[in-house]
LUMMAR-290908 format. One line per field, with one value per residue (C-alpha): x, y, z; residue number from 1. Coordinates in steps of 0.02 Angstrom, whole numbers, plus 50000, padded with zeros to 5 digits. Example, Ala and Ser with C-alpha at 12.3 -4.5 7.8 and 13.67 -1.06 7.14 Angstrom:
2
px	[50615;50684]
py	[49775;49947]
pz	[50390;50357]
resi	[1;2]
This chain:
501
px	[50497;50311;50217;50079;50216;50273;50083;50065;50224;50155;49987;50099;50186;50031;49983;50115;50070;49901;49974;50068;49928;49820;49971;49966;49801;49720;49610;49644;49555;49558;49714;49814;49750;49785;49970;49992;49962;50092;50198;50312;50480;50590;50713;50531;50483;50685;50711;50516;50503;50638;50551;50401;50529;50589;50425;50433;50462;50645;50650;50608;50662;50815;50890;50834;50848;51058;51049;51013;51063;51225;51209;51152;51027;51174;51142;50973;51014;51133;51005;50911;51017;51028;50818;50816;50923;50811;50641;50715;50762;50650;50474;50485;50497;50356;50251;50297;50289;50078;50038;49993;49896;49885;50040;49897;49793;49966;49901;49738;49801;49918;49833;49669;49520;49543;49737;49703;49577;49670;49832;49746;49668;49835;49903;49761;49795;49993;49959;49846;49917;50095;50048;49937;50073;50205;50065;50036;50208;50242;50055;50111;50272;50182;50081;50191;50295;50167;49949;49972;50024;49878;49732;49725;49674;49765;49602;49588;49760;49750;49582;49634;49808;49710;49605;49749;49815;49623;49635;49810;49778;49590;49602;49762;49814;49994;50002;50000;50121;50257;50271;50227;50346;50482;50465;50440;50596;50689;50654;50649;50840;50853;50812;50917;51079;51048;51024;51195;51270;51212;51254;51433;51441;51360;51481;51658;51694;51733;51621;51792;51807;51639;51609;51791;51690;51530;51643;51733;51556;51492;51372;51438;51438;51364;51366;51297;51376;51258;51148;51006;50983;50840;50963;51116;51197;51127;50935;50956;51043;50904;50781;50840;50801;50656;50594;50619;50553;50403;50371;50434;50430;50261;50170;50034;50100;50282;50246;50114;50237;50373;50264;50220;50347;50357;50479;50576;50730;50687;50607;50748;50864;50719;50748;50935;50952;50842;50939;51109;51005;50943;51107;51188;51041;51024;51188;51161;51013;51128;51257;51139;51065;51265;51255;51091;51160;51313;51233;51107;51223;51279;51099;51044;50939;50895;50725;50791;50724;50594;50572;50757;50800;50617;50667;50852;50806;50635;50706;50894;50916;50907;50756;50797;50849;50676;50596;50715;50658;50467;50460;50554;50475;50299;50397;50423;50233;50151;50245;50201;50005;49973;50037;49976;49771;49791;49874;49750;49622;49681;49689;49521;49439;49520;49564;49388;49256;49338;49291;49401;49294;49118;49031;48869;48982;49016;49190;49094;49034;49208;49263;49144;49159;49348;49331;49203;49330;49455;49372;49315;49498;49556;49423;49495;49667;49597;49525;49687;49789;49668;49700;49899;49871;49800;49938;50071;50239;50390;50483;50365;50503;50505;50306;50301;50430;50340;50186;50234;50306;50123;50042;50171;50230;50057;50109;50292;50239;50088;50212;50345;50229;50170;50342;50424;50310;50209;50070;49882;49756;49632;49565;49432;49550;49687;49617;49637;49811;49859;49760;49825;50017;49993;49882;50051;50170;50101;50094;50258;50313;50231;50291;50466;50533;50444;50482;50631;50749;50860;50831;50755;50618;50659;50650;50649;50459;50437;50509;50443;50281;50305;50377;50218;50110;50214;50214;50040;49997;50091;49967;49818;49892;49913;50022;49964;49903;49980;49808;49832;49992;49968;49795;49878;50021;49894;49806;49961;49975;49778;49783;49941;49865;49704;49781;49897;49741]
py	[49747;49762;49756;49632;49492;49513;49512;49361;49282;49365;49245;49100;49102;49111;48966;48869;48932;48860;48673;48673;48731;48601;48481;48516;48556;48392;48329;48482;48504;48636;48582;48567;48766;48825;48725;48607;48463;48481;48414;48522;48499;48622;48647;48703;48815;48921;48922;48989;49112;49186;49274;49312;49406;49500;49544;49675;49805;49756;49695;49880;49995;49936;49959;50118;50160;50159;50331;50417;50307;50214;50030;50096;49941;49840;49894;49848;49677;49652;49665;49538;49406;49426;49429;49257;49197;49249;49172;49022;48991;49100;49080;48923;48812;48888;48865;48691;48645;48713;48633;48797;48830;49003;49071;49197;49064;49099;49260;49162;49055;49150;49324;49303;49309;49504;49498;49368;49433;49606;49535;49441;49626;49713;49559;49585;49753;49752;49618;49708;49874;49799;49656;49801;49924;49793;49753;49913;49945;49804;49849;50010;49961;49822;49959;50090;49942;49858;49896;50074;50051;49929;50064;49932;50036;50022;49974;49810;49759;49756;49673;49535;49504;49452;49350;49243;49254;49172;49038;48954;48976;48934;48776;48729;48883;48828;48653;48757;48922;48808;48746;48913;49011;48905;48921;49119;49137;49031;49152;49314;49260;49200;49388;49471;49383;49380;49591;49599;49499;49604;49778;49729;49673;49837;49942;49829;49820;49661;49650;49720;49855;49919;49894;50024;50151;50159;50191;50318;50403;50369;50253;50106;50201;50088;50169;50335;50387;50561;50489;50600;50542;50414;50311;50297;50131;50080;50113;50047;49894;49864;49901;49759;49632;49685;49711;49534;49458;49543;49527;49352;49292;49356;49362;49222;49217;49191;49060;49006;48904;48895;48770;48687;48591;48435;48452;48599;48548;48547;48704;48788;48741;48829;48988;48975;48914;49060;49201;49146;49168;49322;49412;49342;49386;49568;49596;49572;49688;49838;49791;49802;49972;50046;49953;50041;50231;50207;50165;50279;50433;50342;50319;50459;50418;50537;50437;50386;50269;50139;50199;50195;49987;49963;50126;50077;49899;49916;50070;50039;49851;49694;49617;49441;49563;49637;49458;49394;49561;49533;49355;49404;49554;49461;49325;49438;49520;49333;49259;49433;49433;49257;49229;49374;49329;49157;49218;49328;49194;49081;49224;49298;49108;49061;49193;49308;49188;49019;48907;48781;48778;48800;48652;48721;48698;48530;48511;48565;48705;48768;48787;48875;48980;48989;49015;49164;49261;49198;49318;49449;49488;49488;49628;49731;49713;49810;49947;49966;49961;50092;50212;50178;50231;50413;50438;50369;50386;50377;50249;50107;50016;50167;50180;49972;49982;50138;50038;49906;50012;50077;49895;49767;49871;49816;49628;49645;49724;49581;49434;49518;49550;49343;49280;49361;49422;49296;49449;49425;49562;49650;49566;49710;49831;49764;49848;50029;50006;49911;50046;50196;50152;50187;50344;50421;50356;50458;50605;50593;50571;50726;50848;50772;50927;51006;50844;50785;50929;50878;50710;50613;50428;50315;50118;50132;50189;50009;49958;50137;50079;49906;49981;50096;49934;49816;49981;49987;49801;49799;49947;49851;49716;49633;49477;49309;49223;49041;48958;49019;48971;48806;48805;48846;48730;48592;48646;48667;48525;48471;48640;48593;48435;48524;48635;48495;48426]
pz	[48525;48471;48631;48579;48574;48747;48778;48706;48796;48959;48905;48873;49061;49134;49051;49123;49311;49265;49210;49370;49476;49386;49430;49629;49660;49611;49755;49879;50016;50171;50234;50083;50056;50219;50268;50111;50214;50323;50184;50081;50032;50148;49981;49872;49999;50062;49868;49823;49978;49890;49756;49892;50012;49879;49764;49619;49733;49753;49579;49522;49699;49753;49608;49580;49744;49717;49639;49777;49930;49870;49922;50095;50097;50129;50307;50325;50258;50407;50530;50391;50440;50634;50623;50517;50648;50793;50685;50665;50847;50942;50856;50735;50896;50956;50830;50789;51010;50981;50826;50759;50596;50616;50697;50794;50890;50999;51037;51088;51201;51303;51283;51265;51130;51104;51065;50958;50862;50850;50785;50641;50622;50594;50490;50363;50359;50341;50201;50117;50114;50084;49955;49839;49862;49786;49671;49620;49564;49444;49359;49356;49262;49142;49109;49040;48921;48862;48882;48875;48676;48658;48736;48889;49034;49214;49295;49163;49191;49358;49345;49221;49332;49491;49391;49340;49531;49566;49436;49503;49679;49704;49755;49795;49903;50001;49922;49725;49799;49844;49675;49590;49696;49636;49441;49478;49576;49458;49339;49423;49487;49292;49242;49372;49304;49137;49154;49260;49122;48982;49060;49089;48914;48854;48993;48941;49114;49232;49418;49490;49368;49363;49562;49555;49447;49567;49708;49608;49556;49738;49709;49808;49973;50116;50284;50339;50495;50532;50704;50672;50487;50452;50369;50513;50504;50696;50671;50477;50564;50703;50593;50495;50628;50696;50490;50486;50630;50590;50423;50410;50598;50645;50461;50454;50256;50274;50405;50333;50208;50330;50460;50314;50314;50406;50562;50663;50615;50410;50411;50515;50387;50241;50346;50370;50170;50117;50226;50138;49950;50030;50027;49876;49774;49872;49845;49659;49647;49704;49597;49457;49520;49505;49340;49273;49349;49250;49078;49094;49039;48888;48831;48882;49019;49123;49214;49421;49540;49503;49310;49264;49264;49166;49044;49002;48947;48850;48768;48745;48769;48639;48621;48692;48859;48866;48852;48997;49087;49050;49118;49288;49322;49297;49403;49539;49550;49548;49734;49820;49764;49766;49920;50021;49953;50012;50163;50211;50157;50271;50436;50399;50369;50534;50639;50625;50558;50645;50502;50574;50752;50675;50684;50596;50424;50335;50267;50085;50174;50233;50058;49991;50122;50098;49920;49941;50060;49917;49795;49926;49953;49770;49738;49893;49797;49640;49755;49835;49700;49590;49743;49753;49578;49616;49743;49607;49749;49633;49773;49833;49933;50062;50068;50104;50231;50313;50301;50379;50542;50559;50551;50605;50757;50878;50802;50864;51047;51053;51046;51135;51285;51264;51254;51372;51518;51629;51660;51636;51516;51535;51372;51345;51341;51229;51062;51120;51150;50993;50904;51011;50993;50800;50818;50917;50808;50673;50776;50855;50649;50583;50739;50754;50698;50864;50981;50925;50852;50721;50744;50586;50623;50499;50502;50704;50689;50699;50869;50929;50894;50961;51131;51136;51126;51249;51380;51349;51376;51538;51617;51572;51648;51812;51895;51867;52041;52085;52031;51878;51841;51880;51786;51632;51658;51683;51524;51412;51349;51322;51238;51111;51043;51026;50908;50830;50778]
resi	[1;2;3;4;5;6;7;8;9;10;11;12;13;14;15;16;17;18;19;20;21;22;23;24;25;26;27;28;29;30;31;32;33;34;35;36;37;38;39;40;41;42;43;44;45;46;47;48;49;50;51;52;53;54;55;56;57;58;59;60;61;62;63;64;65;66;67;68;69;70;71;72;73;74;75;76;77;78;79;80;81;82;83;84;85;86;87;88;89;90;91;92;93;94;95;96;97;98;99;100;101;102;103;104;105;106;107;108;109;110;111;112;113;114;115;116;117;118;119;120;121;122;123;124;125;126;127;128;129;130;131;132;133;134;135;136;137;138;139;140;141;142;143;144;145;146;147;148;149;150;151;152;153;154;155;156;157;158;159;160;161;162;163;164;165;166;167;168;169;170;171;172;173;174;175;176;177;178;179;180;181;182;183;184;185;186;187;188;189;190;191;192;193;194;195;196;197;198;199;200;201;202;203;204;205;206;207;208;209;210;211;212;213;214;215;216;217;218;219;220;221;222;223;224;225;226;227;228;229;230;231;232;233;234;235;236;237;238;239;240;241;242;243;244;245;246;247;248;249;250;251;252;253;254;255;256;257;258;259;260;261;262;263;264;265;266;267;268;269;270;271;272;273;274;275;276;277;278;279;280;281;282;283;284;285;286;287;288;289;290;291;292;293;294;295;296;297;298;299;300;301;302;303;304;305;306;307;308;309;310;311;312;313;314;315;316;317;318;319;320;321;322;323;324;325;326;327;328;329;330;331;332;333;334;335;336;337;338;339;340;341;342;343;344;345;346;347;348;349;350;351;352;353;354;355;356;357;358;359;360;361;362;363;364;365;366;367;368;369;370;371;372;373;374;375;376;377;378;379;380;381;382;383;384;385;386;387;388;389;390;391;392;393;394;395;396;397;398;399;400;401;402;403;404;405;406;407;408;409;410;411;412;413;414;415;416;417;418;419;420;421;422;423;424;425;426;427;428;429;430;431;432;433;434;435;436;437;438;439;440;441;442;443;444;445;446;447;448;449;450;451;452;453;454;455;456;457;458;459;460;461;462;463;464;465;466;467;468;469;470;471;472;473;474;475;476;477;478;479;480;481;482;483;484;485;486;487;488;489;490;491;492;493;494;495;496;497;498;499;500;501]
């Protein structure tokens, strides 16, 4: 297909992201940016967090990911659903009980200023790192099907893409993503189907008889049963729920949408409506990866990973399939981008600069402040993304889970030591240690041949790293004295409906 028509139908759905942004984001103001009022439909938000959860990176990886590791992922996504459990019961009431905004003013109030302001640190920086990489890869794949063939360079595309991210979000932030999320999962899942559909067609097999010949070519293999490899069915299972209540459960963007809705009890259900999507539509994405590995030999294909799905359909597919591919693929970059700027947006405006607490700012004043940070943070997405471009890793799924054991794990070990200790900081002292439990990750990673024998870190970096923190909070710590138990009990609930407000 000639690639300045799916440039022009990659104009045309960005035209209708603009009609409904224009729709939603009619008389927005701070709130409506930062936690859509408080108002969004729990139904909108499971069935749009959808297509955020999953991004292009497991619209391209996961599939792609089959030829070497089977559907191995399938263990991961048990521990997905035990950590969706655990959000919804552990931290949701939690957050709803303090009226929170942003889900680190917890931090703030039972930690002090310096956890506070260090877990909004390593938010931005798990977001940002994580969001670009994701970014990255769907550029990187528009890229090679279309704008290459039109002299479009990489830096442009990228450019031009979080332009249109800008336009649709500017004003309407969380109030516009809820909506927008929706139509882009509807047709990312739209595209996912529509591929699995065609590929049996093209293979003249049934689901039963094709899922038969990826066992038989040992490509449906699920559990790996070696303890010292990274991928062992135990740490990928763990892994899973601590990947989860991290980067859902502790992730000012996830729950950013998820407190947006009106009660507990609503956006419980969201959680426990998107976790059973989750695996259906997981599940599918594997199934699809055995699909793609056993075309490819009757094509020809010979490309693996995250260029064999994009390679087998723009090269050996109809052209109504490379449409339906175009339009979910773009579907799955917008929720992952969009979300993460306002996200971040909405930490940095409250977390570092306290917009919300300044009272040197009229409420015209906060938003152009907001919207300046807006546009500060898209332009840190094209650096990002230009230098994921130099390092160009052929599997982005494995360097955004990596990334996000470096920067989530002081997160998980700053909560953990809130939630479940009674112990008081030494507030000064708090950024060394969420800062030094990183530092020896890393090292303990690139000597484990020394330290650890034959033993291989995979996803467990993550709780390693939050263990490192929570043992290092509980040094600097010390027992809280009577008076100050019963200070803060006095204060608690002053302190809630402060933040309610």
């Amino acid at each position: 297909m000639s690639p300045a028509l799916l440039f022009c139908i990659l104009i045309g759905y960005f035209a209708l992201l603009l009609g409904v942004a224009w729709a939603t984001a009619r008389h927005a103001d701070n709130n409506a940016f930062f936690i859509g009022n408080k108002s969004s439909n729990w139904m909108l938000v499971a069935f749009g967090m959808v297509g955020t959860t999953l991004s292009g990176a497991t619209f391209i990886s996961v599939p792609g990911a089959v030829g070497a590791d089977g559907f191995g992922y399938l263990q991961i996504l048990i521990g997905y659903v035990a950590g969706y459990v655990a959000v919804a019961y552990l931290l949701l009431p939690l957050y709803y009980r303090m009226g929170l905004t942003s889900i680190y003013h917890y931090l703030d109030v039972r930690l002090g200023r310096r956890a506070y302001q260090s877990g909004a640190g390593f938010f931005i920086l798990s977001r940002l790192f994580g969001a670009t990489a994701r970014l990255y890869l769907v550029v990187a794949v528009l890229q090679s099907i279309i704008l290459d063939s039109l002299g479009v360079p990489f830096w442009l595309t990228t450019l031009v893409i979080l332009g249109m991210i800008l336009l649709y979000t500017y004003r309407g932030g969380v109030k516009t993503i809820v909506w927008t999320d929706t139509l882009q999962t509807s047709c990312m899942l739209f595209g996912l189907f529509a591929c699995v559909a065609w590929l049996l067609g093209q293979l003249d097999l049934s689901p039963a008889q094709a899922l038969a010949r990826m066992h038989e070519q040992g490509l449906a293999r699920v559990f790996t049963l070696d303890a010292n490899s990274p991928g062992f069915w135990l740490k990928q299972i763990v892994a899973g729920i601590f990947i989860v209540i991290t980067m859902t459960g502790l992730d000012q963007e996830m729950m950013q949408k998820t407190i947006s809705v009106k009660t507990l009890r609503d956006s419980q259900k969201n959680l426990l409506a998107l976790t059973a999507v989750l695996v259906v539509v997981l599940c599918s994405f594997l199934f699809l990866g055995g699909l793609l590995y056993l075309v490819a030999p009757t094509v020809g294909v010979t490309a693996s990973g995250d260029k064999i799905f994009s390679t087998i359909v723009m090269g050996h597919l109809p052209a109504a399939v490379q449409i339906v591919f175009l339009v979910a693929l773009v579907s799955a970059l917008f929720p992952s981008a969009d979300g993460a700027i306002t996200a971040l947006t909405s930490t940095f405006c409250i977390d570092i600069l306290g917009i919300q607490r300044r009272t040197d700012l009229s409420e015209a004043g906060r938003v152009r402040l907001r919207r300046r940070v807006h546009l500060a943070f898209a332009l840190l997405f094209l650096v990002i993304v230009l230098v994921f471009k130099l390092v160009d890793n052929p599997s982005m799924i494995n360097v955004i889970l990596k990334l996000a054991g470096y920067t989530y794990g002081p997160l998980l070990g700053l909560f953990a030591f809130g939630m479940f200790t009674r112990r008081v900081l030494a507030d000064r002292l708090v950024p060394l240690v969420t800062v030094g439990a990183p530092l020896l990750c890393a090292l303990l990673e690139f000597n484990q041949r020394i330290l650890l024998g034959s033993y291989r870190l995979g996803l467990e970096l993550l709780i390693v790293n939050g263990a490192l923190v929570f043992a290092g909070l509980l040094a600097i710590s010390r027992r809280r004295t009577d008076a100050e138990a019963a200070a803060d009990a006095d204060a608690a609930p002053a302190v809630s409906g402060k933040l309610a407000g």
